[in-house]
C-alpha positions as CSV (number, residue, x, y, z in Angstrom):
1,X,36.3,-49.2,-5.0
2,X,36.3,-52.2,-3.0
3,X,34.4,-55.1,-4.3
4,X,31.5,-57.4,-2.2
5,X,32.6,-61.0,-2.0
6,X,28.9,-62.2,-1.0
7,X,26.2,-59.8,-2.7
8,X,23.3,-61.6,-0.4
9,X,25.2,-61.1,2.7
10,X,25.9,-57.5,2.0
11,X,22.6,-56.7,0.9
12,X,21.6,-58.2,4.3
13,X,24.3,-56.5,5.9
14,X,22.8,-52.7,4.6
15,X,19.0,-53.8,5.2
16,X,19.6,-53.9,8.7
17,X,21.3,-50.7,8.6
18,X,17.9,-48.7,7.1
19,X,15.9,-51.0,9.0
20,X,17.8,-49.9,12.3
21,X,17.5,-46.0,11.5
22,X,13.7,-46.6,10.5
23,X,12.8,-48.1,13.8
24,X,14.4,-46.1,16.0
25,X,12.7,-42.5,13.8
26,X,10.0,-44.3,13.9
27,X,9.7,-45.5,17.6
28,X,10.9,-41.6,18.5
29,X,8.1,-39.9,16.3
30,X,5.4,-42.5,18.4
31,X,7.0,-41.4,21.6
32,X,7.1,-37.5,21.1
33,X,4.2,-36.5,23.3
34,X,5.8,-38.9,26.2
35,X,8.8,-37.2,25.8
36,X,7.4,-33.4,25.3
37,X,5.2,-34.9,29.0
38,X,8.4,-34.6,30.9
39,X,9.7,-31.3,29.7
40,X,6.5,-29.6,30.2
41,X,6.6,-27.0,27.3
42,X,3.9,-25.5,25.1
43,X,4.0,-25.6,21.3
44,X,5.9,-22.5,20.3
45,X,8.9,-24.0,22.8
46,X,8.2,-27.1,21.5
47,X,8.8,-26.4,17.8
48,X,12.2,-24.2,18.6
49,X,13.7,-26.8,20.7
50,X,13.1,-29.2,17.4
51,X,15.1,-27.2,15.2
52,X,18.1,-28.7,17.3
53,X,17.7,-31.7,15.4
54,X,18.2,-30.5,11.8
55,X,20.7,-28.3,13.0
56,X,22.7,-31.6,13.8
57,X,21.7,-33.5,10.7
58,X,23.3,-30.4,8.1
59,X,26.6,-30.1,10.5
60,X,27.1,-33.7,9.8
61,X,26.1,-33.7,5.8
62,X,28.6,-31.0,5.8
63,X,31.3,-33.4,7.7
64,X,30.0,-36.7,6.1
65,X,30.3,-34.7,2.4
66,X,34.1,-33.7,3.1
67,X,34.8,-36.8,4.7
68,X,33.4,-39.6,2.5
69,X,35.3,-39.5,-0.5
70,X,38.4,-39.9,1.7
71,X,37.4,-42.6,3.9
72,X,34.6,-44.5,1.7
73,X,31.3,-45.1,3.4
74,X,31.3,-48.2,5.7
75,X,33.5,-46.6,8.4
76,X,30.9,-43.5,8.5
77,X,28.1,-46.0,8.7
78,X,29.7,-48.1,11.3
79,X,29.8,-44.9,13.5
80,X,26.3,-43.5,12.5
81,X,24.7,-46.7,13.0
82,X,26.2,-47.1,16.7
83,X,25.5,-43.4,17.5
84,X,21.9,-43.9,16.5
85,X,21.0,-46.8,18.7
86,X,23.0,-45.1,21.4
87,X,21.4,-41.4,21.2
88,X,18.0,-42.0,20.7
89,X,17.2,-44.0,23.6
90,X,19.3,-41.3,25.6
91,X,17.1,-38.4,24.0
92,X,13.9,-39.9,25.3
93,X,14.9,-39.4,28.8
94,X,15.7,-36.2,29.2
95,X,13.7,-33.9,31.8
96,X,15.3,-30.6,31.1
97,X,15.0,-28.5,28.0
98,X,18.9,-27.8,27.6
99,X,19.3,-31.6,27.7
100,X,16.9,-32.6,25.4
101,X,18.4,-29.4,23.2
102,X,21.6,-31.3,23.1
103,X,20.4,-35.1,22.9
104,X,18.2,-33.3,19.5
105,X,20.9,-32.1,18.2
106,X,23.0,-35.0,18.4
107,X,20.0,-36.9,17.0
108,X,20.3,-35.0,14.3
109,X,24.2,-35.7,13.9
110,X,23.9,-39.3,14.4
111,X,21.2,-39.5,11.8
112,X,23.6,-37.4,9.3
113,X,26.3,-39.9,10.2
114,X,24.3,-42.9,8.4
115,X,21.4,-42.0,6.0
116,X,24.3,-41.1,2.9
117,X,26.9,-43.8,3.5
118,X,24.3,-46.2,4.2
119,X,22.9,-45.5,0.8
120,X,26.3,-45.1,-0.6
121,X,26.9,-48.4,0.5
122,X,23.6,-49.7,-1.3
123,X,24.6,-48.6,-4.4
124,X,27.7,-50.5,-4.1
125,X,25.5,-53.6,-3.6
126,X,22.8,-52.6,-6.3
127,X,25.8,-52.8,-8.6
128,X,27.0,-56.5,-7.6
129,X,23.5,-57.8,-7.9
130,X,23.7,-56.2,-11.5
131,X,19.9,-55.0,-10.8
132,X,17.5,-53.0,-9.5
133,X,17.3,-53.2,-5.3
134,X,17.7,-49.7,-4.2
135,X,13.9,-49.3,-3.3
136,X,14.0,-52.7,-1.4
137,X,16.4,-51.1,0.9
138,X,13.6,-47.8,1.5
139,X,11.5,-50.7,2.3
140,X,13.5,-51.7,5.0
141,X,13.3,-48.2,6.8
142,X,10.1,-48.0,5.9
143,X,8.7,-51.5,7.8
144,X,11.4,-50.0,10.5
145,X,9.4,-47.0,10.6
146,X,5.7,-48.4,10.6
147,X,6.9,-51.2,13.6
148,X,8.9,-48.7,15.4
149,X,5.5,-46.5,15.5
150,X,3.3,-49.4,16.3
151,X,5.5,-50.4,19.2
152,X,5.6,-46.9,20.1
153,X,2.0,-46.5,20.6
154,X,1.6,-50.1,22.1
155,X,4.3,-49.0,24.7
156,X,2.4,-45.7,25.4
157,X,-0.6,-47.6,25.8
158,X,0.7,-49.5,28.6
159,X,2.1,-47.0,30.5
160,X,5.8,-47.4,29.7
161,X,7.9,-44.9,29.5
162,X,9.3,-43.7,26.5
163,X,13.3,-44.9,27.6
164,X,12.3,-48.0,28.7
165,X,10.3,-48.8,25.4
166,X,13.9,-47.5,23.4
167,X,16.3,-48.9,25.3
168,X,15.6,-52.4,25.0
169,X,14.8,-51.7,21.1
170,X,18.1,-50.0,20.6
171,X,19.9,-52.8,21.8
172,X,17.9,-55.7,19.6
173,X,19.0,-53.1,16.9
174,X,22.5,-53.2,18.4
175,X,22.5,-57.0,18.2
176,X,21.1,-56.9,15.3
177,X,23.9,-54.5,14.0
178,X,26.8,-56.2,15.1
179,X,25.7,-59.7,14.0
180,X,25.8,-58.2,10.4
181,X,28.0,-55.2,10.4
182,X,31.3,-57.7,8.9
183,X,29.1,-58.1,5.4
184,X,29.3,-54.4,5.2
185,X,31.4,-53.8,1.5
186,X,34.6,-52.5,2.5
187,X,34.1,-49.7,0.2
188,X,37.9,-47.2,-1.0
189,X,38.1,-43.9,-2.2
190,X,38.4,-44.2,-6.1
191,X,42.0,-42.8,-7.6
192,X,40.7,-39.3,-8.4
193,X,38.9,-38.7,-5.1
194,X,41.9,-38.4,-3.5
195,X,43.8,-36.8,-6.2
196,X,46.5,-39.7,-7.6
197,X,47.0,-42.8,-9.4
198,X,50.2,-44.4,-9.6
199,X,51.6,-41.5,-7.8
200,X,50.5,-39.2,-10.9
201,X,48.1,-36.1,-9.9
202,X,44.6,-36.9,-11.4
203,X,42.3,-34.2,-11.8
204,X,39.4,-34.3,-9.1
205,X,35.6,-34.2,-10.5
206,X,33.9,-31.6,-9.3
207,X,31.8,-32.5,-6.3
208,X,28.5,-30.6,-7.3
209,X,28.4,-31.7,-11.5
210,X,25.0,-30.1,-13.4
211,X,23.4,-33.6,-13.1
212,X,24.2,-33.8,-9.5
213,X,22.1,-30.3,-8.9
214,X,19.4,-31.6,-11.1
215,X,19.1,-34.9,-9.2
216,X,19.4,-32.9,-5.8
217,X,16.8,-30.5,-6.9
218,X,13.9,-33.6,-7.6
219,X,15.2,-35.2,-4.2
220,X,14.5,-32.2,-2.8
221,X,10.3,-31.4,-4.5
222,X,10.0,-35.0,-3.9
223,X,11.2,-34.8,0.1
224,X,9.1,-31.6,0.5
225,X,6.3,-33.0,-0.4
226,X,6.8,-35.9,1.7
227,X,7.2,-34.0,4.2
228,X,3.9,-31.9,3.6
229,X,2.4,-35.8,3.8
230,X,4.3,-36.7,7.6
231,X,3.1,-33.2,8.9
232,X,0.0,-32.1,7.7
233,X,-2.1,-35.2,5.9
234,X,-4.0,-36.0,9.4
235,X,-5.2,-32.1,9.7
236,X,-6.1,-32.2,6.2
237,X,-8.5,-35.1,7.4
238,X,-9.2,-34.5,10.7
239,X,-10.3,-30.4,9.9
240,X,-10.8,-29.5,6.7
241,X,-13.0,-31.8,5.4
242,X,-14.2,-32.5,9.2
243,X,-14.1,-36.5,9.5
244,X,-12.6,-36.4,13.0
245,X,-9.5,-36.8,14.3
246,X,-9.6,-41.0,13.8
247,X,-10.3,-40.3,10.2
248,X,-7.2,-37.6,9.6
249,X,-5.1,-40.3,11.6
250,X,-5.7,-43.2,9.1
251,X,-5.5,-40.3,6.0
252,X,-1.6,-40.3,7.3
253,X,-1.8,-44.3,7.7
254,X,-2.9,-44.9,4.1
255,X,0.1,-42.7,3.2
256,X,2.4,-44.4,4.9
257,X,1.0,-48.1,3.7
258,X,1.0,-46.7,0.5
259,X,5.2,-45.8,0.5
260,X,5.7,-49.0,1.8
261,X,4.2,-51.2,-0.4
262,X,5.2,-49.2,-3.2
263,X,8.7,-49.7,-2.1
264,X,8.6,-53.1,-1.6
265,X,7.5,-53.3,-5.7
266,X,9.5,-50.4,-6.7
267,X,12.7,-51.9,-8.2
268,X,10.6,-54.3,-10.3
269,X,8.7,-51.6,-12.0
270,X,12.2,-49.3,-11.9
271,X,13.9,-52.6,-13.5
272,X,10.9,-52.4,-16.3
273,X,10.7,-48.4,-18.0
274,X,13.9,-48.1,-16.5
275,X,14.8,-45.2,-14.3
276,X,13.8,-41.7,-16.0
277,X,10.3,-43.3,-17.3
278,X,9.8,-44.4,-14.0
279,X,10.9,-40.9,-12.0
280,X,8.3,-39.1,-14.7
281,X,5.7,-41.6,-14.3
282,X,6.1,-41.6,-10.0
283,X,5.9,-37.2,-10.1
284,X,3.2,-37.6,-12.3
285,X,1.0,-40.0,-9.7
286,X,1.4,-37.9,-7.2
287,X,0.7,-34.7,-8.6
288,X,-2.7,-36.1,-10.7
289,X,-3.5,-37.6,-7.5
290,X,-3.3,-35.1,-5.0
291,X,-5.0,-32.6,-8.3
292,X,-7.9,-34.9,-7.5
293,X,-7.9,-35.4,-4.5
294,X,-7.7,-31.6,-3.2
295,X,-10.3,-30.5,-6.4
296,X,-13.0,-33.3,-4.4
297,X,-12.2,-31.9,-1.1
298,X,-14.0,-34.9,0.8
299,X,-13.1,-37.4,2.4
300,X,-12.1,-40.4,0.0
301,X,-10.9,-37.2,-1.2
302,X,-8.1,-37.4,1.1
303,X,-7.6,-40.9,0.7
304,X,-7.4,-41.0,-2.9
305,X,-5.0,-37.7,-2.7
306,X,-2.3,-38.7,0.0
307,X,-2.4,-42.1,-1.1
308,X,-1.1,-41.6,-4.7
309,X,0.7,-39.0,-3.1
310,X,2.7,-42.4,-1.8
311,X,2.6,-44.1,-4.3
312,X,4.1,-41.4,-6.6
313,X,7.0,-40.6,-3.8
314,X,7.8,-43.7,-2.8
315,X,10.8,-44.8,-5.1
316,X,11.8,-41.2,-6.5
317,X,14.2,-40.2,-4.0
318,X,15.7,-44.3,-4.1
319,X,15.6,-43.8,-7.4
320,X,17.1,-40.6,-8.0
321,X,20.3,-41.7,-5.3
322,X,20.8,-45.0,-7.6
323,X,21.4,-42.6,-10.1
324,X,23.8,-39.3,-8.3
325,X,25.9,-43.3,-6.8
326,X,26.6,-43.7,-10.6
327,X,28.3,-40.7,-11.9
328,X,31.2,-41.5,-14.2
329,X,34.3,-40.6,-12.4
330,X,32.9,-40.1,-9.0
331,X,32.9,-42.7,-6.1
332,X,28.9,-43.4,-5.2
333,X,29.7,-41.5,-1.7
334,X,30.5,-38.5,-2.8
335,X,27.8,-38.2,-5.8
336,X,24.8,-39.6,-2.9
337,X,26.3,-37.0,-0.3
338,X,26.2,-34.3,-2.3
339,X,22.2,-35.0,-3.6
340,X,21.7,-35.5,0.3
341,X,23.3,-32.1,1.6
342,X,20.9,-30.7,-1.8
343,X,17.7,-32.5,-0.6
344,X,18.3,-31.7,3.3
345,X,16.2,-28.1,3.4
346,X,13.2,-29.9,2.3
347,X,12.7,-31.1,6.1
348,X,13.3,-27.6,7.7
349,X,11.0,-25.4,5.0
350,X,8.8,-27.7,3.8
351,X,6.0,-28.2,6.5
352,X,6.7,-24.5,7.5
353,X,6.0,-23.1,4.1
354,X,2.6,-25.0,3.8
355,X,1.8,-23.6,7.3
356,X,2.8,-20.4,6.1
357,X,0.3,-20.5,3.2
358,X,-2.6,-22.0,4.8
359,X,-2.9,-18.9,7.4
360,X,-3.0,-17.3,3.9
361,X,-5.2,-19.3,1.4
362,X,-6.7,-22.1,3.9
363,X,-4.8,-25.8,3.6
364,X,-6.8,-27.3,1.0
365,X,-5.3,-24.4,-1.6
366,X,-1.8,-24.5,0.3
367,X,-1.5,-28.2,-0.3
368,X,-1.6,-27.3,-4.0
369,X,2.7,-27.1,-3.5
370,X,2.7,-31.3,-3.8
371,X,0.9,-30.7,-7.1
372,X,3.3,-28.2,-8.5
373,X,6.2,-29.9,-7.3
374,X,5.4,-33.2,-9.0
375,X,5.1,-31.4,-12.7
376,X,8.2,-29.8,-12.1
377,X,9.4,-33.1,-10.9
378,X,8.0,-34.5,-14.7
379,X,9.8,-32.0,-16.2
380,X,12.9,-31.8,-14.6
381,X,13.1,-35.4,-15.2
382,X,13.5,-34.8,-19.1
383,X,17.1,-33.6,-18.4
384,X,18.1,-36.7,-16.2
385,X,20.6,-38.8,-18.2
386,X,21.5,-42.4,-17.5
387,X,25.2,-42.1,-16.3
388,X,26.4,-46.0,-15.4
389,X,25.4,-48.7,-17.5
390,X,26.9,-50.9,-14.5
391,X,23.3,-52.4,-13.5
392,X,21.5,-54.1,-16.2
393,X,17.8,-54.1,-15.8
394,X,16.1,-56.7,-14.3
């Protein structure tokens, strides 16, 4: 594993990288009606042409899980990060369905290019520093996300189109990309990832381990019911406790202040109880919150519920990739690709499941899947073992 000559550089280096991929996600979500404008579909269309996306993002956390252990994670991220800033913008102006099909689904790719060797590559920088800054870096995307909305809507406001608001923000990312991408760690396959050492076979690790699948299964509770949050925290507001549409709009704003902040503090509080206290502690937030928040049903209600429900989400999934980049004879690529490829169905069933229920049981009762998810999330967190002792607590 290569080293990192300058820890602040590189940690520089890989903020950009999730701040780039949270801008432009964020700057696309803002500029989805725009974009849906110039198609002309209705919503059934509109939801089957956006399973193009994830379709791209599992083909390439298939390709980036077979290919990272090979070639390390800064020449996967190199590509990603350029596709990113290259596709998006291209996506937003598309006028026929078959091309916006395609430009989706090579979203999708792009995005599977980067998220797991960019946070492959912060592990390798969490373990120079010798302490907790994994969360800092989700903080990054997360401030990329909130600005990339806000410009979005500012943009949309003003009557510019949705390619000529990305463009021009792709290629400040772009500048901002290149400018850093030589503090990038020049991460290498360890020995036994390619099967050698000194020209003696080495026997491979296995690439899915039991603590791997346990970690993948809490990414995966915790991304659904982020998820839930993203799709269905504004209706909650807006309908079924009726404050109106501006209310259920700043329900899913106070989530998304709430993940930010939290990130911002996270490593400290990580560095603290240390990791398995803290992944306990974070499930149990967000289930007792959203428990109280759905048994008020009103409207601070909602705040009190999908707030915590922020608070407690924040920092698990950092969390739990700072711990599957630290498995004992494993390179951090392949142990954070392999929790990734686990945690990636979250985004395809999650927000269709709750839909699912709600036609059933009404939304209040189907939102009850964030609570049970973060006691399983307690639980499961019980079984978590600290693998690395190469990061000291802060």
């Amino acid at each position: 594993m290569g080293g990192v000559t300058s820890p602040s550089r590189a940690r520089l280096a890989i903020s950009t990288l999730f701040l780039l991929v949270g801008l432009m996600v964020g700057s696309w979500a803002a500029r989805i009606p725009g974009v849906r404008g110039q198609i002309g579909v209705d919503d059934a269309q509109w939801g089957l042409i956006l399973l193009a996306a994830p379709v791209g993002t599992l083909t390439a956390l298939v390709v980036v899980t077979r290919l990272i252990p090979r070639t390390g994670a800064r020449l996967l991220a190199v590509i990603g990060a350029v596709s990113v800033v290259v596709v998006v913008p291209a996506t937003t102006a598309s006028e026929q369905v078959w091309v916006l099909c395609t430009f989706l689904l090579l979203q999708g790719v792009a995005t599977g290019l980067i998220v797991t060797p960019m946070n492959a590559l912060a592990v390798v920088v969490e373990r120079a520093y010798k302490r907790r800054i994994m969360s800092s870096f989700h903080a990054c995307f997360s401030l990329g996300q909130l600005a990339g909305a806000g410009i979005g809507a500012a943009a949309a406001s003003l009557g510019v189109t949705p390619v000529q608001q990305l463009a021009p923000s792709g290629l400040v990312m772009l500048a901002a990309f290149i400018a850093t991408q030589r503090f990038i760690p020049r991460d290498r396959p360890e020995p036994r990832e390619v099967g050698t050492s000194a020209g003696a076979p080495v026997p491979k690790t296995r690439a899915v381990t039991p603590q791997l699948a346990l970690l993948a299964a809490i990414a995966l509770l915790s991304s659904i019911s982020e998820g839930v949050a993203v799709q269905w925290s504004a209706q909650y507001g807006a309908v079924t406790v009726g404050a109106g549409a501006g209310i259920g709009a700043l329900v899913f704003s106070s989530f998304s202040v709430a993940m930010t902040v939290s990130r911002v503090f996270g490593d400290r509080v990580v560095g603290r109880v240390g990791r398995i206290p803290f992944i306990r502690f974070s499930a149990l937030t967000a289930a007792t919150g959203m428990a109280v928040g759905l048994g008020v049903g009103t409207t601070w209600g909602a705040f009190v519920g999908f707030g915590l429900l922020g608070v407690g989400c924040a920092c698990l999934v950092p969390t739990v990739i700072g711990l599957a980049g630290n498995q004992p004879g494993m390179s951090p690529g392949r142990g954070v690709a392999t929790v990734s490829f686990g945690q990636w169905p979250a985004f395809l069933i999650g927000p269709p499941l709750i839909g699912a229920l709600a036609g059933l049981t009404g939304l209040r009762v189907a939102l009850g899947i964030t609570v049970l998810a973060g006691l399983t999330v307690a639980v499961l967190a019980g079984r978590v073992r600290e693998a690395h002792p190469a990061v000291n607590r802060a």
